[in-house]
C-alpha positions, 0 to 999 in steps of 0.5 A: 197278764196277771196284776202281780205275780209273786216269785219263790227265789231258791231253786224258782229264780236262782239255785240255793243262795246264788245271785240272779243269771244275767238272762233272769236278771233281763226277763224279770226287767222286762217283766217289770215294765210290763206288771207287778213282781212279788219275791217272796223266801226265808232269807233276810233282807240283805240276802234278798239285796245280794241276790236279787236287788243288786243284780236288776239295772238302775233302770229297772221299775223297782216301784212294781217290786214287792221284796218279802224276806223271812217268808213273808213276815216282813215287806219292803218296796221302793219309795224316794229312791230307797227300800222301805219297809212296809210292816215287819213282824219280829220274834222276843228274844224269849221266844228266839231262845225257846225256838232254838232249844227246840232245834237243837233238841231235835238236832240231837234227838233225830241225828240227822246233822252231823255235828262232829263235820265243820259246819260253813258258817252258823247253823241257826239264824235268827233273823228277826221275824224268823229262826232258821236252821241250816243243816251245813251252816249258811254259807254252805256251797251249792254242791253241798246242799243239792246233795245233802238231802235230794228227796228232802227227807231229812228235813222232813225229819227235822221239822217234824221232830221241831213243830211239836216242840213249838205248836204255837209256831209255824215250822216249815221246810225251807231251801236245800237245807234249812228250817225255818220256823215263824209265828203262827200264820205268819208265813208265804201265805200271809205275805201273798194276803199282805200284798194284795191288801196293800197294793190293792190288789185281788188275789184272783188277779195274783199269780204265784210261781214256786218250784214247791208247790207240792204236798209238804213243800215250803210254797203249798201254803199259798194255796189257802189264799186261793192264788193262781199257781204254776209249778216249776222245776228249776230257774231254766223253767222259770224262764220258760214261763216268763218268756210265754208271759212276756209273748202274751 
């Protein structure tokens, strides 16, 4: 069994921005009495609340869960019964305001979103550490973001018309729709590097689970650290793995 293994949310543990299964919910508890848990996404860390925290029982080892919200600009754990941040790093409103000039230049420049179709919810976040663009707003419904953009290319598109806008800034694909754009180097990678650092832990002895893993997806970058990883395909496969971690 690893020391720690760090988990991608969207399309890894749940679809896009929907809570944890029941069945997940119990596979991760029994995990967590077994090892160390890293989650890792572009969401904020009320997100990371609604979807993952909320849905773990009371009784769950929280104390071995490692919440890493905003791609890994920022770390929370459990300390005296209440989540903690550990470090958060945070954009100026300066450069929160040049990065979406940017986005909504290539939002223009590229015609790749439809601005003249209501949006569900905002289109551009800013989350403190991170600026993220969701094509169809963020409150979009599942069906509408697996079908908006299936081979990604579109966001392809759009991060390749934003990143030269912003060379001092990291812009990666993110889940179904969205963008999201960080410091430099801050970014899963970062937050792999954070956590081995803080909770002692050699990366060696990390695994990293995503359904990214491939060239140009959002979980590549972990590659860099020298992380153990293992590819999936949805959260059905992510459970497979879990239950063959758990029978070893």
């Amino acid at each position: 069994m690893p020391a720690l293994i760090f988990f991608d949310i969207d399309k890894t543990l749940t679809s896009s921005k929907q809570p944890l299964t029941p069945e997940m919910a119990a596979l991760l508890t029994q995990l967590l009495e077994r090892t160390n848990v890293a989650i890792i996404s572009g969401g904020a860390f009320a997100q990371f609340r609604e979807q993952i925290i909320n849905q773990l029982p009371q009784s769950a080892c929280f104390e071995r869960l490692y919440i890493l919200p905003t791609s890994g600009a920022a770390l929370y754990t459990y300390q005296n019964g209440a989540w903690k941040p550990v470090y958060e790093e945070h954009l100026t409103d300066a450069q929160a305001v040049k990065i979406r000039a940017a986005i909504e230049t290539a939002i223009q420049e590229t015609g790749v979103i439809d601005l003249g179709t209501p949006s569900f919810g905002d289109r551009i976040e800013f989350r403190g550490a991170q600026v993220t663009l969701s094509a169809l707003g963020q409150q979009a419904p599942i069906a509408e973001k697996e079908g908006w953009d299936p081979d990604a290319s579109k966001k392809r598109i759009l991060r390749d018309a934003i990143a030269p806008m912003l060379p001092e800034f990291d812009v990666k694909t993110g889940g179904s729709t969205s963008i999201d754009v960080t410091l430099q180097g801050v970014n899963k990678a970062y937050g792999v590097r954070k956590v081995s650092e803080i909770g002692s832990f050699l990366i060696s002895d990390m695994l990293y689970i995503g359904d990214a893993l491939y060239v140009g997806g959002n979980d590549e970058v972990v590659k860099e650290t020298g992380i153990r990883t293992h590819q999936v395909s949805d959260p059905d496969d992510t459970m497979r793995v879990i239950q063959e971690l758990l029978s070893r």
